[in-house]
TORFI-936022 format. One line per field, with one value per atom (N, C-alpha, C): residue in three letters; residue number from 0; atom name; x, y, z. Coordinates in Angstrom, 3 decimals, padded with zeros to 6 digits. Atoms other than C-alpha are relative to their C-alpha. Layout:
% TORFI-936022
code c(ALA  ...)
pos c(NUM  ...)
site c(CA  ...)
x c(X  ...)
y c(Y  ...)
z c(Z  ...)
END
This chain:
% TORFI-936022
code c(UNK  UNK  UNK  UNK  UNK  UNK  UNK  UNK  UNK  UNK  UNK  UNK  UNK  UNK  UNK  UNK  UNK  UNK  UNK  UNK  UNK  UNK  UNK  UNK  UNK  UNK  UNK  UNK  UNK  UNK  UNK  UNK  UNK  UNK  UNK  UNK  UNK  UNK  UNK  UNK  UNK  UNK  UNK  UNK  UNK  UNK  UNK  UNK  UNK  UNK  UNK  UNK  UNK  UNK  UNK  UNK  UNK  UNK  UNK  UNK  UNK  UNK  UNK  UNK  UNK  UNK  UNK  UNK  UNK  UNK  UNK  UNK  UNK  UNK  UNK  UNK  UNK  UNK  UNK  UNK  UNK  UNK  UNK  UNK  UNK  UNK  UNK  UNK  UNK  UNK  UNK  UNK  UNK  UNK  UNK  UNK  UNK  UNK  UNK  UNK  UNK  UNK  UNK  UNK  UNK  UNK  UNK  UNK  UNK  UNK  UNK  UNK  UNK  UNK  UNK  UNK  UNK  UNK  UNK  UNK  UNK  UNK  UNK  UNK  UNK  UNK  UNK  UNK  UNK  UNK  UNK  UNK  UNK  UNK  UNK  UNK  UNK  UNK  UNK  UNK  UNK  UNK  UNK  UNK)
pos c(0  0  0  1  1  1  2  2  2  3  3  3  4  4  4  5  5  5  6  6  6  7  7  7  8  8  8  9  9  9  10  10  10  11  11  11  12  12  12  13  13  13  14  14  14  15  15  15  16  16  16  17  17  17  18  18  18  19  19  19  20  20  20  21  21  21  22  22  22  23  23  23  24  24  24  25  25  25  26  26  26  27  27  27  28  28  28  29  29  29  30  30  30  31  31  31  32  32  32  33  33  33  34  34  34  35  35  35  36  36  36  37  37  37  38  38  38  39  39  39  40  40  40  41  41  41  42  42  42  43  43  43  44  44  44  45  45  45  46  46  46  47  47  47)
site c(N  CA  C  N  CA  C  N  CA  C  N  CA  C  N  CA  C  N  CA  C  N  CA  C  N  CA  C  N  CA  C  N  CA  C  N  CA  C  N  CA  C  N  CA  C  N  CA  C  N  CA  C  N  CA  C  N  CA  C  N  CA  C  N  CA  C  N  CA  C  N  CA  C  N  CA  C  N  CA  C  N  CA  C  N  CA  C  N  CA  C  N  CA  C  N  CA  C  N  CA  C  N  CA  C  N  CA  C  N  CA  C  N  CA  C  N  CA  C  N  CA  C  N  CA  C  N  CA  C  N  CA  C  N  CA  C  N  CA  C  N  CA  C  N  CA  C  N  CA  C  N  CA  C  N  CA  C  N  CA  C  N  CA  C  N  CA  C)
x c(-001.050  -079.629  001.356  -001.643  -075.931  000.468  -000.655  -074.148  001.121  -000.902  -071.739  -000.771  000.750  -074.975  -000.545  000.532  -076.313  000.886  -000.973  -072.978  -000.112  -000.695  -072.701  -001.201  001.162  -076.360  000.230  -000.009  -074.600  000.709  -000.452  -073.696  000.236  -000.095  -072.006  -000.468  000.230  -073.321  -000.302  -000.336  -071.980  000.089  000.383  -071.233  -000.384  000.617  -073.233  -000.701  000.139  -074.006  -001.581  001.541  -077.436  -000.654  000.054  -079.029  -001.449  001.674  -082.496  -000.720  001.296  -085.765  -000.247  000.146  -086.321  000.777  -000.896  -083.157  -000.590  000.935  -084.656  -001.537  001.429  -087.988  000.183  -000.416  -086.539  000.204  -000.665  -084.735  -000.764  001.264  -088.274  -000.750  000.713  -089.531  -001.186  001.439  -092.140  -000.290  -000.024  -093.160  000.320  -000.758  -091.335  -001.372  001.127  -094.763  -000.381  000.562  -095.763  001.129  -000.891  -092.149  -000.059  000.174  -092.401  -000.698  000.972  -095.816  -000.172  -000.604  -094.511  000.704  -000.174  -091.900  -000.775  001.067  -094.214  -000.820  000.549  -096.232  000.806  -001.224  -093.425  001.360  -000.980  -091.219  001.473  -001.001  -089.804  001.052  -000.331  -088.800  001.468  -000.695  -086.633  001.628  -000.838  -083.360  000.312  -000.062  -082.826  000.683)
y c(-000.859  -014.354  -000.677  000.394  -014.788  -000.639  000.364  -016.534  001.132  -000.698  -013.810  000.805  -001.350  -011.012  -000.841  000.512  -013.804  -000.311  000.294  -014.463  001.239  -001.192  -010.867  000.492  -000.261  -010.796  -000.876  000.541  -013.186  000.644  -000.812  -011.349  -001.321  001.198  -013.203  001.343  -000.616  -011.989  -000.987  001.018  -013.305  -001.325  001.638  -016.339  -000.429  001.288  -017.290  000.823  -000.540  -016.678  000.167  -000.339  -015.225  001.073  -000.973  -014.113  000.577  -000.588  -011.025  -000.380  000.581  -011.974  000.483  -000.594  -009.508  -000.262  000.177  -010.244  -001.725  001.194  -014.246  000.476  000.089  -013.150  000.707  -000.969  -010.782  -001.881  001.065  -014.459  -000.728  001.302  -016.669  001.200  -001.296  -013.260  -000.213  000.290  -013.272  001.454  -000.812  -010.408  -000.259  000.513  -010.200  -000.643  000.136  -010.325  -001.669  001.854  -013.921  -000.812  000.654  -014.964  -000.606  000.042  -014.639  -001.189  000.774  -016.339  -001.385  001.429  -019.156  -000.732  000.060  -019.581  -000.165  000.486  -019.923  -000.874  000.850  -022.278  -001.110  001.229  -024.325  -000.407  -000.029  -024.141  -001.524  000.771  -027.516  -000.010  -000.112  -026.646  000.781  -000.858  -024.276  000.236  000.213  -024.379  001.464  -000.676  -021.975  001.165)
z c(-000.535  -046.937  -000.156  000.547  -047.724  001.553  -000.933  -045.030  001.382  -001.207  -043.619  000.315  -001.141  -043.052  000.765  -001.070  -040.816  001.110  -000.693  -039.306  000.796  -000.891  -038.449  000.735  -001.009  -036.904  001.633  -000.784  -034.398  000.986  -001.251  -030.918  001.150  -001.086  -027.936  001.237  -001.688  -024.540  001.050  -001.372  -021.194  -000.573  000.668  -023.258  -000.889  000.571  -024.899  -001.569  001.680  -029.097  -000.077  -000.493  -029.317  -001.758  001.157  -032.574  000.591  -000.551  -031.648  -000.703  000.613  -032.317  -001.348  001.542  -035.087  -000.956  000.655  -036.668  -000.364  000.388  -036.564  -000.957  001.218  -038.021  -001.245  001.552  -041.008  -000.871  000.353  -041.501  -000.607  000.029  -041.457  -000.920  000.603  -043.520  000.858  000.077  -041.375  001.679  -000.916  -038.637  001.480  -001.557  -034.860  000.436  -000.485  -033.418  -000.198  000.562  -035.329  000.358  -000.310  -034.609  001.742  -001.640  -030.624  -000.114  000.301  -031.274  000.070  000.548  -032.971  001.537  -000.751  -030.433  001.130  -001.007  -027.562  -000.059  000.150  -028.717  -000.225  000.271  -029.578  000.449  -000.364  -027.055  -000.285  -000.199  -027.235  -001.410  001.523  -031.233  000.011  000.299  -030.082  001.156  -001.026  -028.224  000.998  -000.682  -025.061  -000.386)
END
């Protein structure tokens, strides 16, 4: 992915810069569902 359509997947709310899950798993090509997944098992991988 080109740099500015990932830029513009980035949303601030209350603060704080927050890219959505689905928008992350399109990224990892890989389905929301397996993304979550991932995430959970790996919490410490992943910053808040």
């Amino acid at each position: 992915m080109e740099l500015q359509i990932i830029q513009q997947k980035i949303f601030e709310i209350r603060g704080q810069k927050v890219i959505f899950d689905f928008d992350l798993a399109a990224l990892y090509e890989v389905e929301t569902k397996v993304f979550n997944q991932s995430v959970k098992r790996n919490k410490e991988r992943f910053p808040e």
